[in-house]
Each structure stands twice: as structure tokens, then as C-alpha cells.
Biotite code that builds the C-alpha atoms (Angstrom):
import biotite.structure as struc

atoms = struc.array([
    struc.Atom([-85.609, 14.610, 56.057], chain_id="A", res_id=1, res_name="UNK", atom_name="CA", element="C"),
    struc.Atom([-88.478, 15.485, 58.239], chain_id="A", res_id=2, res_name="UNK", atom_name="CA", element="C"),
    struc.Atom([-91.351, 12.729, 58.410], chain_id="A", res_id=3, res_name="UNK", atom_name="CA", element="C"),
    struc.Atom([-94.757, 14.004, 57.150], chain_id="A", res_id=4, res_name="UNK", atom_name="CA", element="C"),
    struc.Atom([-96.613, 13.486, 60.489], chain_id="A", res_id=5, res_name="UNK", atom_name="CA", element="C"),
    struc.Atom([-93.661, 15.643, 62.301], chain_id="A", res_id=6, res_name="UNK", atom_name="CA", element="C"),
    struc.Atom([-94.619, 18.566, 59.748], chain_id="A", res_id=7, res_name="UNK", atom_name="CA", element="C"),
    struc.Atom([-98.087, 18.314, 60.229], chain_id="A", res_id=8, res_name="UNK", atom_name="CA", element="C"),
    struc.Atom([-98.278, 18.576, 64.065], chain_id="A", res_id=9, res_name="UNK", atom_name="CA", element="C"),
    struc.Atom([-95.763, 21.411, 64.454], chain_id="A", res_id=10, res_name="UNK", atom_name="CA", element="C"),
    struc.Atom([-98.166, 23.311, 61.581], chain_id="A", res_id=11, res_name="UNK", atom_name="CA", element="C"),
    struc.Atom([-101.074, 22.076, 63.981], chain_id="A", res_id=12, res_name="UNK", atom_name="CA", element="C"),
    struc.Atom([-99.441, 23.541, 66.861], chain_id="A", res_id=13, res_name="UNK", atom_name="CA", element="C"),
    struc.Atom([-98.533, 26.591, 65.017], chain_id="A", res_id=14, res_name="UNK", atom_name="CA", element="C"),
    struc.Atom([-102.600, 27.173, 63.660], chain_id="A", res_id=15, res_name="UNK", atom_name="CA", element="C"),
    struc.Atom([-103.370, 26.694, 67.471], chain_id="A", res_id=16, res_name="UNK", atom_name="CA", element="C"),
    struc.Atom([-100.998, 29.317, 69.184], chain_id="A", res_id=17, res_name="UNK", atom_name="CA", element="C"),
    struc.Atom([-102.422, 32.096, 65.974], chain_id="A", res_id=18, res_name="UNK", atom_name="CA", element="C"),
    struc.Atom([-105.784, 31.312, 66.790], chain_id="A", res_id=19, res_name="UNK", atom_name="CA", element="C"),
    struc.Atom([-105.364, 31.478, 70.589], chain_id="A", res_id=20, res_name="UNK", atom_name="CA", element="C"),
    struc.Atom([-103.306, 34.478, 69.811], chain_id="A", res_id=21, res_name="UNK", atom_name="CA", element="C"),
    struc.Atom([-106.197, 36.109, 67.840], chain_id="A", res_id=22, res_name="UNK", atom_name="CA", element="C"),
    struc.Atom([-108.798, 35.391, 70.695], chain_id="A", res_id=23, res_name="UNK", atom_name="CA", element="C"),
    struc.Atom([-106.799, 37.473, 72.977], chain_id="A", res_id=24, res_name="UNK", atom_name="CA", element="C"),
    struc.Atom([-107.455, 40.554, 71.326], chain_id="A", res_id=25, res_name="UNK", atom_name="CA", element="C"),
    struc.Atom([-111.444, 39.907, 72.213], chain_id="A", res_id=26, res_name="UNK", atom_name="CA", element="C"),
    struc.Atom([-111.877, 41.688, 75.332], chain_id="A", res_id=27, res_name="UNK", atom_name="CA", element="C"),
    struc.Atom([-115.347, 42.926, 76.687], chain_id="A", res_id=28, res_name="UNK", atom_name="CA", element="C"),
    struc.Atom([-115.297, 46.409, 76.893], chain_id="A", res_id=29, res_name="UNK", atom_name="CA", element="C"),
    struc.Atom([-114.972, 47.503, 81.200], chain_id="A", res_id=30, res_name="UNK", atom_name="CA", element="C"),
    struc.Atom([-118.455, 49.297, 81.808], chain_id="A", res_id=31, res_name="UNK", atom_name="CA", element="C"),
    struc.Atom([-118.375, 51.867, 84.686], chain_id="A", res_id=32, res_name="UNK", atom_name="CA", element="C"),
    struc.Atom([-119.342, 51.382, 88.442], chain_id="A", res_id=33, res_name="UNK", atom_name="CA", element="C"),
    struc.Atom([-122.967, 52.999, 87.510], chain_id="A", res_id=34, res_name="UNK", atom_name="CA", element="C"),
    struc.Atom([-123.502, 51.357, 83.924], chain_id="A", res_id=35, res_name="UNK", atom_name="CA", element="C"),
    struc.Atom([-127.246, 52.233, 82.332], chain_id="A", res_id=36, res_name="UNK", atom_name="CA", element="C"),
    struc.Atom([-128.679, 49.696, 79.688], chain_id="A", res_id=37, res_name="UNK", atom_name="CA", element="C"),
    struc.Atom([-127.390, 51.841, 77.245], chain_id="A", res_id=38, res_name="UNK", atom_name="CA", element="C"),
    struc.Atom([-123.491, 51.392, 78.242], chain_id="A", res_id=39, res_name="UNK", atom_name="CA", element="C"),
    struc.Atom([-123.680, 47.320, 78.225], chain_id="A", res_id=40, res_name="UNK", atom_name="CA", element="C"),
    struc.Atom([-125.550, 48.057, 74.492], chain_id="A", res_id=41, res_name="UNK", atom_name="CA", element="C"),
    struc.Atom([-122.477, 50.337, 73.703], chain_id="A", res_id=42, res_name="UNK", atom_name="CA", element="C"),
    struc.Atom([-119.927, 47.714, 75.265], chain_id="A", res_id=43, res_name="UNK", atom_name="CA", element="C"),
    struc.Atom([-121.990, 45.167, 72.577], chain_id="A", res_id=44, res_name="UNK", atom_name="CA", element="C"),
    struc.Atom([-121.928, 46.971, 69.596], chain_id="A", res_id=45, res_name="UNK", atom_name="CA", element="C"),
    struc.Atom([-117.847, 48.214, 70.403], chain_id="A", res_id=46, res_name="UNK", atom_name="CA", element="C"),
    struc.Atom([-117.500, 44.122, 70.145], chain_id="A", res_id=47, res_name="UNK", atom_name="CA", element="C"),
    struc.Atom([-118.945, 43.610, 66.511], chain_id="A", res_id=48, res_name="UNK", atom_name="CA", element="C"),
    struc.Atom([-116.219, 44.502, 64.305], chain_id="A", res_id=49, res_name="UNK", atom_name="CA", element="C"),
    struc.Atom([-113.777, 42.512, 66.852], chain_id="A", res_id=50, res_name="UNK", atom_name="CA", element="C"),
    struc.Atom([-115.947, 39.822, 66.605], chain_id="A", res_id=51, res_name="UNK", atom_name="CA", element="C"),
    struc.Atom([-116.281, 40.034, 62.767], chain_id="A", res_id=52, res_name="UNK", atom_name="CA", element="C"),
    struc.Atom([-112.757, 40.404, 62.495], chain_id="A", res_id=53, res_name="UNK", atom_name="CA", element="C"),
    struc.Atom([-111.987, 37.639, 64.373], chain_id="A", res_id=54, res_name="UNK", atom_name="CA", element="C"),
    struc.Atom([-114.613, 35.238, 62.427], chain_id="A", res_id=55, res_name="UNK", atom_name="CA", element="C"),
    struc.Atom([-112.734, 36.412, 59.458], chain_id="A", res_id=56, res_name="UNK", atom_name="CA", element="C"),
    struc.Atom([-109.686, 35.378, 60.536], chain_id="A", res_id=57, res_name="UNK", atom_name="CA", element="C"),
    struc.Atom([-110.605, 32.087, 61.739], chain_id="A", res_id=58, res_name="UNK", atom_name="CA", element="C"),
    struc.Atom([-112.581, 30.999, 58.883], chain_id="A", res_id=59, res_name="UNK", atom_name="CA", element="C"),
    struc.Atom([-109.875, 31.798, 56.880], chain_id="A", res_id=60, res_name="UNK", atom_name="CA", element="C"),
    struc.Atom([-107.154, 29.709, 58.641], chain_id="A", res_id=61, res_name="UNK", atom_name="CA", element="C"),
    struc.Atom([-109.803, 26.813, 59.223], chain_id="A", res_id=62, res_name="UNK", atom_name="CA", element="C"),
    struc.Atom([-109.841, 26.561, 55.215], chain_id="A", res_id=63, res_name="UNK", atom_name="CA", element="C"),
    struc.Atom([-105.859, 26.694, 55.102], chain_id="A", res_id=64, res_name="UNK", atom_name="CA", element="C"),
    struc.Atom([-105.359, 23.884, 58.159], chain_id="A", res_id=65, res_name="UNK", atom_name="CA", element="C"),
    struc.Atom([-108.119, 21.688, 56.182], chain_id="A", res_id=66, res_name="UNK", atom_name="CA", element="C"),
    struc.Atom([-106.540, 22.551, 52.797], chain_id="A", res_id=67, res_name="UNK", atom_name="CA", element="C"),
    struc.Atom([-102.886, 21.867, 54.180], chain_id="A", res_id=68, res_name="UNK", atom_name="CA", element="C"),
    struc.Atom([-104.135, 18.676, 56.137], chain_id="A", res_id=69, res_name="UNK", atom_name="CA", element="C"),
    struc.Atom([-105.888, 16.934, 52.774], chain_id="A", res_id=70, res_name="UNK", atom_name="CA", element="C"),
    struc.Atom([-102.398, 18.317, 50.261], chain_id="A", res_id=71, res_name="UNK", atom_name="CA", element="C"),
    struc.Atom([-100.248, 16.683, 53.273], chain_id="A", res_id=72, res_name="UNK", atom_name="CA", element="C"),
    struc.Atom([-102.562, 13.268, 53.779], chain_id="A", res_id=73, res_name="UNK", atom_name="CA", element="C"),
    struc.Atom([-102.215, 12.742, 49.941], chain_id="A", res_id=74, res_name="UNK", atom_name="CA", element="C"),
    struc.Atom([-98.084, 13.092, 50.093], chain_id="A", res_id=75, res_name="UNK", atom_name="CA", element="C"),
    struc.Atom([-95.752, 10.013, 49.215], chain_id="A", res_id=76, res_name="UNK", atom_name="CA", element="C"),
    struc.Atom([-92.966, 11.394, 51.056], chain_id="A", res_id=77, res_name="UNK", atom_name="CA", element="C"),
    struc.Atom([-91.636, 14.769, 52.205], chain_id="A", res_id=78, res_name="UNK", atom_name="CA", element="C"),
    struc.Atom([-88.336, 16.681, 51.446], chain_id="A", res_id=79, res_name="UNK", atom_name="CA", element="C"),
    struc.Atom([-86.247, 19.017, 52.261], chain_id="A", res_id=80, res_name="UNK", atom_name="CA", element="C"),
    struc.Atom([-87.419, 22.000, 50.298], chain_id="A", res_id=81, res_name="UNK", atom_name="CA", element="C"),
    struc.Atom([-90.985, 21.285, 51.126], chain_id="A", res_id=82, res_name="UNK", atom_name="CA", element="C"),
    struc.Atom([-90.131, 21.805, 54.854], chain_id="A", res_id=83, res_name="UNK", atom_name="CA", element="C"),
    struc.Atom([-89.490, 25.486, 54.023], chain_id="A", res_id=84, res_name="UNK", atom_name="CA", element="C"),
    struc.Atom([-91.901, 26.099, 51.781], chain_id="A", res_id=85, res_name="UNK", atom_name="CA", element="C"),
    struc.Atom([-94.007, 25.397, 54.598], chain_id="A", res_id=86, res_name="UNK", atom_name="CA", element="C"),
    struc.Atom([-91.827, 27.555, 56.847], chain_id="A", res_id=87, res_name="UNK", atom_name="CA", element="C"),
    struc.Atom([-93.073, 30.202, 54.866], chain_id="A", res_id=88, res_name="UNK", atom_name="CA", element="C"),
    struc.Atom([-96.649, 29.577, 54.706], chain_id="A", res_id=89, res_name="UNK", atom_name="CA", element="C"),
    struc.Atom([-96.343, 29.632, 58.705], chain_id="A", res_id=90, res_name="UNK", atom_name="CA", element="C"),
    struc.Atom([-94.662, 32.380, 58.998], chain_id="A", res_id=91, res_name="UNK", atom_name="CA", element="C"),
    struc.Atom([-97.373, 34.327, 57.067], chain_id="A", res_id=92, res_name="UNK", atom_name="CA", element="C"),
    struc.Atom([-99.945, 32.946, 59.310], chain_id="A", res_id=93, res_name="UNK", atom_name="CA", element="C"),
    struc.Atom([-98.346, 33.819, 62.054], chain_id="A", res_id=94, res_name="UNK", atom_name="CA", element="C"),
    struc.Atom([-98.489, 37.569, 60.804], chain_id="A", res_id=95, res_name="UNK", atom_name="CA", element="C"),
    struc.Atom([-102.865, 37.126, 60.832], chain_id="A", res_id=96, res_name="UNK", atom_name="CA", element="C"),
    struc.Atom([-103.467, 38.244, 64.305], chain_id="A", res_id=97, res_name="UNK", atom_name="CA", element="C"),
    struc.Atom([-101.542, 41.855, 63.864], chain_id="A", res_id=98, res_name="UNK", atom_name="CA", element="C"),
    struc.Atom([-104.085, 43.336, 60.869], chain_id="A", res_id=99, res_name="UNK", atom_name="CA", element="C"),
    struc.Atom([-106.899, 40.951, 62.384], chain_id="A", res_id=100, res_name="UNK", atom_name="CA", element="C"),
    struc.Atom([-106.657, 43.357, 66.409], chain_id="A", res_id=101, res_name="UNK", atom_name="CA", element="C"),
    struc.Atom([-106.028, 46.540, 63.782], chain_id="A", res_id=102, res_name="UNK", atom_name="CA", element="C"),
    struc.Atom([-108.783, 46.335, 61.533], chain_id="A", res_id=103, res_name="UNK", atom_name="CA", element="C"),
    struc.Atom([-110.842, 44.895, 64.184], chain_id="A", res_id=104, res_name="UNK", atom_name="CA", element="C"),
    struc.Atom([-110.112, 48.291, 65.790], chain_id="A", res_id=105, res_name="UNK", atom_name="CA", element="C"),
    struc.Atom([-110.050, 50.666, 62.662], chain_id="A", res_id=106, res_name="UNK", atom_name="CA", element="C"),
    struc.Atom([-112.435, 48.573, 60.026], chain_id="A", res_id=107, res_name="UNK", atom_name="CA", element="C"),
    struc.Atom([-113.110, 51.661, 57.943], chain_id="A", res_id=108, res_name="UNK", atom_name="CA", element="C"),
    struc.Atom([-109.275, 52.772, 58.016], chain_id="A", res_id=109, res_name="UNK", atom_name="CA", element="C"),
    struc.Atom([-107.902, 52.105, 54.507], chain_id="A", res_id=110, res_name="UNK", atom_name="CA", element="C"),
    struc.Atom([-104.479, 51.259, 55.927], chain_id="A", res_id=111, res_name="UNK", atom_name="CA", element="C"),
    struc.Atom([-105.651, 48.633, 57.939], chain_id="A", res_id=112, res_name="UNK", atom_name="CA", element="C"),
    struc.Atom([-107.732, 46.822, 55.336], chain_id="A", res_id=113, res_name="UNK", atom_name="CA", element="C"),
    struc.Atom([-104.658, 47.253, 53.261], chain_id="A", res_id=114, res_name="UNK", atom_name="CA", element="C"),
    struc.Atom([-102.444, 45.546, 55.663], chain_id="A", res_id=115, res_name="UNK", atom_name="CA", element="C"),
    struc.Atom([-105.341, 43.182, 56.428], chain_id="A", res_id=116, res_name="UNK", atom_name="CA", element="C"),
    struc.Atom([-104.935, 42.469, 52.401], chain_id="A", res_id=117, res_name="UNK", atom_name="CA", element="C"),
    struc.Atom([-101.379, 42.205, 51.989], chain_id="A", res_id=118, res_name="UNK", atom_name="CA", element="C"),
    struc.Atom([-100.848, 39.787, 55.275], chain_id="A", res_id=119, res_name="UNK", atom_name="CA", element="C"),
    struc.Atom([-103.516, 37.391, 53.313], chain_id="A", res_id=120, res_name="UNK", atom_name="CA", element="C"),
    struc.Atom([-101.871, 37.969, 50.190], chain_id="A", res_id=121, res_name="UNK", atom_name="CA", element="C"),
    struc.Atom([-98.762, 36.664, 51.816], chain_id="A", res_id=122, res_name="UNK", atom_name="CA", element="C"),
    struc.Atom([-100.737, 33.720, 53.310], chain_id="A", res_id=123, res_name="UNK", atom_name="CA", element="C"),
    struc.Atom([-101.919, 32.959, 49.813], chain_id="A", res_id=124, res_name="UNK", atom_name="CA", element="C"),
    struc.Atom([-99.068, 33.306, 47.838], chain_id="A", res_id=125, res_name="UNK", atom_name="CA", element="C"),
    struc.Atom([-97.348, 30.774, 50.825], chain_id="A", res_id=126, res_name="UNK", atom_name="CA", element="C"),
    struc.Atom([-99.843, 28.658, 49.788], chain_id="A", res_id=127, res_name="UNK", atom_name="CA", element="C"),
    struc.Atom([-99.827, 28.534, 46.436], chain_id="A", res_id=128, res_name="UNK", atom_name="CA", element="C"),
    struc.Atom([-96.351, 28.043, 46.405], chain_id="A", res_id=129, res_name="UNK", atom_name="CA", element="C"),
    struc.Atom([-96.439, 25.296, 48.429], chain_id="A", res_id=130, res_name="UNK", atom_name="CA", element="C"),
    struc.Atom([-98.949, 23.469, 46.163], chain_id="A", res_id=131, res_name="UNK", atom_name="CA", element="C"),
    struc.Atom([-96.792, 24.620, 43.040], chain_id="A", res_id=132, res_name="UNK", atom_name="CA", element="C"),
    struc.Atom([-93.793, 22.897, 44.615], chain_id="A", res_id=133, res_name="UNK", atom_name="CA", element="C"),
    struc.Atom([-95.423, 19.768, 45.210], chain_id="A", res_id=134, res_name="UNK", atom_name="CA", element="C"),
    struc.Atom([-97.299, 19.564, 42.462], chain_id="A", res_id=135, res_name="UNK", atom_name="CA", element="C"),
    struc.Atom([-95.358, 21.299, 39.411], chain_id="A", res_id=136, res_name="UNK", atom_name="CA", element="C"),
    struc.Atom([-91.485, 21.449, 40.880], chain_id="A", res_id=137, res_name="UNK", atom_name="CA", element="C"),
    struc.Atom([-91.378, 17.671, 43.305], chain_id="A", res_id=138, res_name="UNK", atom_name="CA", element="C"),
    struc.Atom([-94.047, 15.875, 41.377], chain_id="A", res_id=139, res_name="UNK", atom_name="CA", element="C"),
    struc.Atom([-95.247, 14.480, 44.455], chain_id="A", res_id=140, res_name="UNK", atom_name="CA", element="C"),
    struc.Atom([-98.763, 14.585, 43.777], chain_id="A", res_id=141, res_name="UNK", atom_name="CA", element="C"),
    struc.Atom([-100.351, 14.943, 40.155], chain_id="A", res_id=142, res_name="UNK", atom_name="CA", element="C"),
    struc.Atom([-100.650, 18.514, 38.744], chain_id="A", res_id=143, res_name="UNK", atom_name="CA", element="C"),
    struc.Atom([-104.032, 19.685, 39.269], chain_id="A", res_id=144, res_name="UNK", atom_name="CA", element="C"),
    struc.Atom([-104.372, 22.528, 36.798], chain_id="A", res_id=145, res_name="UNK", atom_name="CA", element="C"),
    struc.Atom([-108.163, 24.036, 38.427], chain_id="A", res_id=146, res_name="UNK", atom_name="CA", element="C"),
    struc.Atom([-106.849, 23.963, 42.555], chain_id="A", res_id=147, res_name="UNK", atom_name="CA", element="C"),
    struc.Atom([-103.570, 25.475, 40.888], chain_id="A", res_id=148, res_name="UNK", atom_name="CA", element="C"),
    struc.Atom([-105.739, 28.020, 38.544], chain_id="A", res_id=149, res_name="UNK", atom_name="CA", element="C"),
    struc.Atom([-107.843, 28.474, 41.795], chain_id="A", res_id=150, res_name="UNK", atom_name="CA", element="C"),
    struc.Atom([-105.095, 29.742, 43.826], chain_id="A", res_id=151, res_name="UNK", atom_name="CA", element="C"),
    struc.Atom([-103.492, 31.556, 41.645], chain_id="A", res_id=152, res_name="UNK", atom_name="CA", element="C"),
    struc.Atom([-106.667, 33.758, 40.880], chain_id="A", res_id=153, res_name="UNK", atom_name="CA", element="C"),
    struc.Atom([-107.259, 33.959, 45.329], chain_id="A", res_id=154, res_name="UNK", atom_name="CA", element="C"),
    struc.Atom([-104.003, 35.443, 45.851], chain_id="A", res_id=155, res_name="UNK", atom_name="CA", element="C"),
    struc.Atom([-104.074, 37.809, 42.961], chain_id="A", res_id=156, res_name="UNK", atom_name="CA", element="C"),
    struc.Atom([-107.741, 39.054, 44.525], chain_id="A", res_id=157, res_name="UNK", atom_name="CA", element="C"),
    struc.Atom([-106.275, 39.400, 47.553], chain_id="A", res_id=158, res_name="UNK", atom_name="CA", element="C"),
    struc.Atom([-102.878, 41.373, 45.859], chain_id="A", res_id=159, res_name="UNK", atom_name="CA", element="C"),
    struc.Atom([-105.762, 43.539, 44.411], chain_id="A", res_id=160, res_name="UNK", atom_name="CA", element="C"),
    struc.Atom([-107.953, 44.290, 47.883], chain_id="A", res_id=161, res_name="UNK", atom_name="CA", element="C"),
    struc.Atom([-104.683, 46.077, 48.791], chain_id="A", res_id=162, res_name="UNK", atom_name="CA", element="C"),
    struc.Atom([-104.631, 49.210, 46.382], chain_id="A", res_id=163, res_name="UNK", atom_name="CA", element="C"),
    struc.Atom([-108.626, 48.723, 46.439], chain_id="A", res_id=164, res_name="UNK", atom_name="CA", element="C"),
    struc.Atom([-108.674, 49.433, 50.230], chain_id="A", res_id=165, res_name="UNK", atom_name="CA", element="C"),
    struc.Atom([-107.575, 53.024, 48.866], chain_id="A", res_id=166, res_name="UNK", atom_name="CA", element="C"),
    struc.Atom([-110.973, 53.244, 46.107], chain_id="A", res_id=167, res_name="UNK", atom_name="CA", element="C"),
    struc.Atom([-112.973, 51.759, 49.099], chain_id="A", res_id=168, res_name="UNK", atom_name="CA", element="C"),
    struc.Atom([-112.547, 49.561, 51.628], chain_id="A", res_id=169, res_name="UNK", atom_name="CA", element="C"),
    struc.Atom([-116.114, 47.913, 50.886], chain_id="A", res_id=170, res_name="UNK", atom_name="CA", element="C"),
    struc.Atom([-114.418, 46.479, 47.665], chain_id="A", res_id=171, res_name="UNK", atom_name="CA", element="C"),
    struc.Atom([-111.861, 44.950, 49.604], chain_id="A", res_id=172, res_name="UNK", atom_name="CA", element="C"),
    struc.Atom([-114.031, 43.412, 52.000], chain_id="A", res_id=173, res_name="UNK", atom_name="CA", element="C"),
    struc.Atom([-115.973, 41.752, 49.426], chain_id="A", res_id=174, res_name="UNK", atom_name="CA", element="C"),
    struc.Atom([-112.805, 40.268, 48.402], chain_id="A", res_id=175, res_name="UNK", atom_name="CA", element="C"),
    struc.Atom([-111.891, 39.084, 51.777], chain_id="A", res_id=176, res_name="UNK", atom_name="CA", element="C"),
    struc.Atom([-115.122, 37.690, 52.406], chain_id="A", res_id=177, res_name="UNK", atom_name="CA", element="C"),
    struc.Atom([-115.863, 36.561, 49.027], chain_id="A", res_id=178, res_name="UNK", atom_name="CA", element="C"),
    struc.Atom([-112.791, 34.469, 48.823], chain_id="A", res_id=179, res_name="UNK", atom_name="CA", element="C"),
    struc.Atom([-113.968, 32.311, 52.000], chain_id="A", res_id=180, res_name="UNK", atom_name="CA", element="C"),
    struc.Atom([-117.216, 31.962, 50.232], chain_id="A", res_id=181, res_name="UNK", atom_name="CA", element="C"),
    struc.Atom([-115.296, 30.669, 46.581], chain_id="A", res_id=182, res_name="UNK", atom_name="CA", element="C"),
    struc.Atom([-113.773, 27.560, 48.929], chain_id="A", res_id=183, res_name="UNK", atom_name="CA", element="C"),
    struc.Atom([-117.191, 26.386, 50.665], chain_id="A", res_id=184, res_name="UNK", atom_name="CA", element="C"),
    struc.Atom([-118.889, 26.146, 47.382], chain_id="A", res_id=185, res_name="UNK", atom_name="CA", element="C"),
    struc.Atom([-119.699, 22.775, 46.518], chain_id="A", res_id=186, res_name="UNK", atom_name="CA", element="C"),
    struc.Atom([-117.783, 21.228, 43.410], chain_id="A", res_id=187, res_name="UNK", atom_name="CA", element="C"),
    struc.Atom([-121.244, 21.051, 41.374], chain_id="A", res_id=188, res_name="UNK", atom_name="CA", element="C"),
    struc.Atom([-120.510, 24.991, 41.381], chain_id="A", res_id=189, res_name="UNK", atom_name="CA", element="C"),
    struc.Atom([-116.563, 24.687, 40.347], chain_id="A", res_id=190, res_name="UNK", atom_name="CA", element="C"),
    struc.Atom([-117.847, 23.253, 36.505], chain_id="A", res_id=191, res_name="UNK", atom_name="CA", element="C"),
    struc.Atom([-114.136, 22.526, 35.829], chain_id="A", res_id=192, res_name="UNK", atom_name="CA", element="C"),
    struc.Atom([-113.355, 21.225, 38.807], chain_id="A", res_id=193, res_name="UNK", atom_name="CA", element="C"),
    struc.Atom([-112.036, 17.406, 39.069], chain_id="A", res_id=194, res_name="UNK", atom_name="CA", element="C"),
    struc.Atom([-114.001, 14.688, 41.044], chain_id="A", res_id=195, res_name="UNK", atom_name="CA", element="C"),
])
């Protein structure tokens, strides 16, 4: 069985390589030999939706890595099936840098807020299941019916932004920014939240 603190730095090393991955893909536009004012503004405003994209992104998997590093400091023990189930949750992160360049290119394309939808989907279903196996299937840590409740309601929004990218993309962004907002709340705003 692999030791807790083995799992947690290869998922540390895997969070790094995504985001370094993700910052690739933000490349100043070139400007031509005899640029005007107007070009370099151009060159700035072709960098927003990269740059939004990419914030996005990162704020998302920031909230994961915390979330994964408090569920894995609380942990008795590890086992085998938890190894895999965290396989899985990596492996959907590692998908977050393909829709993150595309809708960073196309942020107005349905299909790319749709895959943008279902890759975070995946990453919160990965999740969920995760906490579900610790909590509901291994017993390892007490069942916490609001985080689980909590979860399950993220990745069913995000399940949703995927046909909603097709009604309008707008909805689905206010799901995939909404989301990120739902986990910085303090707890004095989650009423049934535990202490």
C-alpha cells in the first residue's frame, strides 16, 4: 500500500506540470516590424480571454490541490482503492489545459464551453468520488453529509453548463465561475455547514 505522503507529492507534482502546462498556451501576440499604439492595444486585448481562461483554470485547480491536501491531511491510512480513485481525479486534471487553450481561443464557441464543461464535470465527479470512497465506502474519515451534498450539487452544475453552452454560453459561464465563488464563501454563508 502506498504511504499517504507518497500520494500527495506525486498529485503535487502532477497539479504543477497542468499548471505549467496551462501557462504555455499564454503567448504575447508577435506585433509587426512597424507596430502603431494601436497594434500593442490589439496584441492586449487578443490576451484577455487567454488570460481569463487561464485564471479560470487555475483558480479552479488551486481549490482542488487545497481541497485534496486538507481530505488527505485528515486520513488514518491509505489503501489500495483510494490510490486509483485518485488516479482518476488526476487524470481528469490532466485533461484542464486542452478546453482551457480552446476556449481561451474560441470563448463564444458553444463547443468549446461545452468541452470546457464536461472536462470539469469529469474533474468533479473524480472528486466527489474520491470523497464518497473515503468517506461513505472506506470509512476513513466521518461522513460529512453538507461537503458530500456540496459536491454532488458542483458536479451536477457543471454536467448541466454542458447542454447549456448550446442555450448560451453566458449561462455556462456563470456556472463555471459561480462554482469557484460557492467554495470561497465563508462557512457563516454555508448555514448547514459543520464547524
Amino acid at each position: 500500500m502506498m504511504s499517504k505522503n507518497r500520494i500527495e507529492a506525486f498529485s503535487d507534482g502532477v497539479i504543477a506540470i497542468i499548471i505549467t502546462v496551462m501557462v504555455f498556451d499564454l503567448k504575447i501576440p508577435e506585433l509587426a516590424t512597424n507596430f502603431t499604439d494601436t497594434d500593442v492595444w490589439n496584441a492586449f486585448r487578443a490576451l484577455i480571454p487567454k488570460i481569463g481562461a487561464y485564471a479560470l483554470s487555475y483558480l479552479v485547480l488551486a481549490i482542488m490541490w487545497l481541497n485534496h491536501h486538507a481530505l488527505f491531511d485528515q486520513l488514518p491510512h491509505t489503501t489500495s482503492k483510494l490510490v486509483w480513485y485518485n488516479a482518476f481525479l488526476l487524470f481528469a486534471m490532466s485533461l484542464i489545459p486542452a478546453p482551457t487553450a480552446f476556449l481561451a481561443a474560441h470563448p463564444l464557441l458553444p463547443q468549446a464551453v461545452m468541452l470546457y464543461g464536461l472536462v470539469m464535470f469529469l474533474n468533479g465527479l473524480g472528486f466527489y468520488l474520491l470523497r464518497w470512497y473515503v468517506e461513505a465506502k472506506a470509512q476513513l474519515l466521518a461522513y460529512n453529509p453538507f461537503i458530500q451534498r456540496s459536491n454532488r450539487i458542483t458536479t451536477l452544475l457543471y454536467l448541466a453548463s454542458v447542454p447549456l453552452a448550446w442555450v448560451s454560453v453566458y449561462i455556462s459561464f456563470l456556472i463555471f465561475i459561480g462554482i469557484p465563488i460557492w467554495y470561497f464563501l465563508p462557512d457563516k454563508f454555508h448555514s448547514s455547514k459543520p464547524s
